[in-house]
PLY file of the C-alpha trace (Angstrom):
ply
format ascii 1.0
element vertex 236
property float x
property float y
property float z
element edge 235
property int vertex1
property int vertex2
end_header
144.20 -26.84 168.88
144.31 -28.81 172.34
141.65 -26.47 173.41
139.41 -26.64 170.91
137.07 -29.69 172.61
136.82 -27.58 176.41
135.83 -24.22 174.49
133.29 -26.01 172.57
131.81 -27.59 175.36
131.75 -24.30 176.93
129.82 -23.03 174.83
127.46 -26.02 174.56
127.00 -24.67 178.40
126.84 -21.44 177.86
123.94 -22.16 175.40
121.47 -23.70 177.98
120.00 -20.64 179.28
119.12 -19.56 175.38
117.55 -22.78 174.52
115.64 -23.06 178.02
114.19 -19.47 177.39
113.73 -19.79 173.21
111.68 -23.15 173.81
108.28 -21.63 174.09
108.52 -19.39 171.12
110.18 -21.87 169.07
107.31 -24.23 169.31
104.69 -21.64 168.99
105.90 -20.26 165.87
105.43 -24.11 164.55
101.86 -23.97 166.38
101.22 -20.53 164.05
102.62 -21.67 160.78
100.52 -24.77 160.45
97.77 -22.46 162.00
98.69 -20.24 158.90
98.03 -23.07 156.14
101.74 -24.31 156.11
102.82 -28.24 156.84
104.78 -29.46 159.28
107.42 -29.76 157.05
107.31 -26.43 155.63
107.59 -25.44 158.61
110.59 -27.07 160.12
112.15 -25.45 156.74
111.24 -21.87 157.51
112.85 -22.61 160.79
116.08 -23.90 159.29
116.28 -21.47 156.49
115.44 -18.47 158.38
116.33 -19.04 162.19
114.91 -15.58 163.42
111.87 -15.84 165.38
110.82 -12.12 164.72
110.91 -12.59 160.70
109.42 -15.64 160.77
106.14 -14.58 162.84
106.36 -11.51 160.13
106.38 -13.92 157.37
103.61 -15.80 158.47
101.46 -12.98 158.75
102.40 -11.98 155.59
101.84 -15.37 153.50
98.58 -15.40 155.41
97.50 -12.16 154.19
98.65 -12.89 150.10
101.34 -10.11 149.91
103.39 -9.85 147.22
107.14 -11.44 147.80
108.94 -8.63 147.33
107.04 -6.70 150.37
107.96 -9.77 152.59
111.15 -9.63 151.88
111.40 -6.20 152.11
109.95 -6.59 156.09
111.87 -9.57 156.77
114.95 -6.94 155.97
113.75 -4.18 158.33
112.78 -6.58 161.43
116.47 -7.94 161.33
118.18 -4.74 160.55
120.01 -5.26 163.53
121.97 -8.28 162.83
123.62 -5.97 160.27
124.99 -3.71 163.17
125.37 -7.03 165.21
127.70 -8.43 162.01
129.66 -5.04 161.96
130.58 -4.51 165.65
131.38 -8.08 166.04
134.11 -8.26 162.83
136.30 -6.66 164.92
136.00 -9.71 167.29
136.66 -12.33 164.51
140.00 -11.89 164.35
140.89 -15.64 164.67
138.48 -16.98 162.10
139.15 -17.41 158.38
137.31 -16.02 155.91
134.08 -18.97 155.40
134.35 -19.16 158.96
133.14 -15.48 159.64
130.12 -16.71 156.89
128.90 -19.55 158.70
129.09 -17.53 162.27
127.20 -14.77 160.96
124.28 -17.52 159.91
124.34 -18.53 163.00
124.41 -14.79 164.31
121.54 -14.14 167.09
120.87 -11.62 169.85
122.17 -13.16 172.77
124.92 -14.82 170.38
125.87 -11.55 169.98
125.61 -10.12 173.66
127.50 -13.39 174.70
130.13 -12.78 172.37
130.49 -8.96 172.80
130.90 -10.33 177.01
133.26 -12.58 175.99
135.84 -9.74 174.35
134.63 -7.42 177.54
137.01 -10.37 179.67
139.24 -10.16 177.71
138.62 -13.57 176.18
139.66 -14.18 172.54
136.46 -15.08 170.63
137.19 -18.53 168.75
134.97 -20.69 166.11
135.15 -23.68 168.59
133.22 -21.16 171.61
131.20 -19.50 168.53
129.92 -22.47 167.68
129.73 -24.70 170.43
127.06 -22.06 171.73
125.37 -21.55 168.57
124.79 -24.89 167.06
122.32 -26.70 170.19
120.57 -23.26 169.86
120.13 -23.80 166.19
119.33 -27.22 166.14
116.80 -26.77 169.15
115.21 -24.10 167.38
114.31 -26.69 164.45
113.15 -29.52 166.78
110.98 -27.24 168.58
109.50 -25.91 165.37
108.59 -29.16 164.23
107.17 -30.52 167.82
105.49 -26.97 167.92
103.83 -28.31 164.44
102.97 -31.28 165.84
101.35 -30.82 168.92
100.86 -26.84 168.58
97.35 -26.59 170.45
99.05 -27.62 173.55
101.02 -24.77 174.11
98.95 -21.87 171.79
98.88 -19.88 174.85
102.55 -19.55 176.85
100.92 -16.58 179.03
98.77 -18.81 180.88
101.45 -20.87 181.86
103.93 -17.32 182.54
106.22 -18.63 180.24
105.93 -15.77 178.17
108.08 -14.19 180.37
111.11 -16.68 180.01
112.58 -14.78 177.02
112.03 -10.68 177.93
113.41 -11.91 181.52
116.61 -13.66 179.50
116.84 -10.50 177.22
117.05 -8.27 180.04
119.91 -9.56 181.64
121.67 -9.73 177.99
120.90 -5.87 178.09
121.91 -5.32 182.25
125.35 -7.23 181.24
126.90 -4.22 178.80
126.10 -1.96 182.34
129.38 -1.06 182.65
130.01 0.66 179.04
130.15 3.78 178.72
126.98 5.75 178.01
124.79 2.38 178.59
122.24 3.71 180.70
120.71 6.95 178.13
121.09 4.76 175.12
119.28 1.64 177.12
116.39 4.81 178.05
116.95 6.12 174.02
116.16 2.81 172.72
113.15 1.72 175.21
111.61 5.24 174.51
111.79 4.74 170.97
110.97 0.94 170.73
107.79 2.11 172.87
106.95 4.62 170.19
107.50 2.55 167.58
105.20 0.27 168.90
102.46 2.93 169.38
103.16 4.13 165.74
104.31 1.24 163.70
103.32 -1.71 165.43
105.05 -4.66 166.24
107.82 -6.10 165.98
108.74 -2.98 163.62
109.32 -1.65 167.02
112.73 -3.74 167.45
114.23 -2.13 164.37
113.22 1.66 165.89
114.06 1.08 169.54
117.33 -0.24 167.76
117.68 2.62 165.61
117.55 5.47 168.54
119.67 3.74 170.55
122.65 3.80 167.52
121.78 7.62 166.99
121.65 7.97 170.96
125.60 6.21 171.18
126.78 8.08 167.86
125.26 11.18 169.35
126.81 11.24 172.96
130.34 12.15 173.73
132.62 9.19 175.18
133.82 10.04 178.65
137.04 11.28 178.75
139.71 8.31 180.82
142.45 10.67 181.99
139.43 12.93 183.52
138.43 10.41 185.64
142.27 10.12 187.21
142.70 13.34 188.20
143.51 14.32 191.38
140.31 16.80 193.24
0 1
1 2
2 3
3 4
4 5
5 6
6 7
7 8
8 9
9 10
10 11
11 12
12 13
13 14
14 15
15 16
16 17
17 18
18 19
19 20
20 21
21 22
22 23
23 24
24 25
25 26
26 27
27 28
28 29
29 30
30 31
31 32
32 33
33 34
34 35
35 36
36 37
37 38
38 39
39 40
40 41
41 42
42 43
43 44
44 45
45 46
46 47
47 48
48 49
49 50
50 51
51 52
52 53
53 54
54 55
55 56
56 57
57 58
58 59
59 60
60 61
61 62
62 63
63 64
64 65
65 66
66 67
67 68
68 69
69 70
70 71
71 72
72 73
73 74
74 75
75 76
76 77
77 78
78 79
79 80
80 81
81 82
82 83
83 84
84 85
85 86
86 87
87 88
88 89
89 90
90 91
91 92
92 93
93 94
94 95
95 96
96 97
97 98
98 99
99 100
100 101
101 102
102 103
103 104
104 105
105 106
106 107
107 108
108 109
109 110
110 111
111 112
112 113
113 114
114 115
115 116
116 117
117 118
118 119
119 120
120 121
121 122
122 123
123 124
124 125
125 126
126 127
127 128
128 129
129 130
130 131
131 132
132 133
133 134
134 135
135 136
136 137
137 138
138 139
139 140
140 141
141 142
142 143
143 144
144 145
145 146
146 147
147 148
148 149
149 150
150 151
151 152
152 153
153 154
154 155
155 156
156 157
157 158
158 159
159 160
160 161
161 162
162 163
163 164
164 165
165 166
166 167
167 168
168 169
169 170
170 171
171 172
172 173
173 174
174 175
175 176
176 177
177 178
178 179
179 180
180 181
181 182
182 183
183 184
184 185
185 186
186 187
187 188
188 189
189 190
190 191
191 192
192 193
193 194
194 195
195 196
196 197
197 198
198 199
199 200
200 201
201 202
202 203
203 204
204 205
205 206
206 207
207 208
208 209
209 210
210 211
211 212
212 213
213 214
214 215
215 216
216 217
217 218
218 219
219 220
220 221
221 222
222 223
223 224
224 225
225 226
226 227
227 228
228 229
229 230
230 231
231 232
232 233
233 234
234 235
């Protein structure tokens, strides 16, 4: 227990980079809900509730456009697909948490939560609930703030690219995606699930294009062989 209080501020730290880069899009998904008929308040929920920017710019479209619950729900299920895959390969991480812990960290379960995490166990680090969520709690309650000042004051930022802050958050994702470089197999299923995500958003449209790219790249890994360890120690 003595090092509870450093590995949560560690975290805290280690959450900077996510809340510089998840600022724009936090408050323009408050800027687009009240654009989309909801209140400030409503808004700050959907953030709080929810706390997936991809499912909430689908919902908003949705409640805009009057369709029935059940086909929102449906969506909001497909667009975040991958946090079930996320929740599956990192159980095997949890091994220090109790049971309501591993609920309340999957809540809190994001993308780069999940790529931090997964670098984490690649050091050799044991994952713990004080890291967990000393990185995911300023994300979370950033993510609300911004939501709300995005509400407030949304006309002031309605258009990141003009500023090139739309950039912040694919340039952040890459990295998350250049850090599992050294796994086996990373580079075809990186090419597998670009390809696909590309196609998908050719053919479905976005951000059903997350779930596909996703998708291929999970067929890609299941499909390939794992290289073989003793191979590689074998004398020419």
């Amino acid at each position: 227990m003595s090092h509870t209080r450093p590995e949560f501020f560690q975290g805290v730290r280690d959450s900077l980079p996510i809340v510089a880069a998840a600022a724009p899009f936090g408050m323009l998904f408050g800027a687009l809900a009240v654009d989309n008929g909801l209140t400030v308040g409503e808004a700050v929920l959907m953030s709080t509730l929810v706390f997936a920017g991809a499912s909430q710019m689908v919902g908003l479209e949705m409640f805009g456009a009057h369709i029935a619950p059940w086909i929102i729900i449906l969506s909001v299920f497909a667009v975040n697909f991958r946090h079930v895959l996320y929740s599956a390969a990192l159980g095997r991480r949890t091994g220090l948490f109790a049971g309501w812990q591993r609920m309340i960290a999957f809540f809190f379960l994001t993308d780069p939560q999940y790529a931090a995490s997964e670098a984490r166990a690649d050091r050799k680090i044991p994952l713990t609930m004080s890291w967990y969520m000393g990185m995911a709690l300023p994300v979370y309650v950033f993510w609300i703030v911004e939501a709300w000042v995005g509400a407030l004051f949304g006309r002031l930022i309605n258009d990141p690219a003009a500023l090139g802050i739309d950039f912040l958050l694919p340039i952040y994702f890459l990295g998350l995606v250049m850090g599992f470089r050294t796994r086996p197999n990373w580079l075809p299923v990186v090419i597998v699930a670009g390809l696909g995500s590309i196609a998908g958003f050719y053919t479905v449209g976005s951000p059903w294009h997350v779930s596909v790219g996703a998708l291929g790249g999970v067929i890609a890994a299941m499909l390939l062989p794992l290289p073989d360890p003793e191979a590689g120690e074998e004398a020419p």
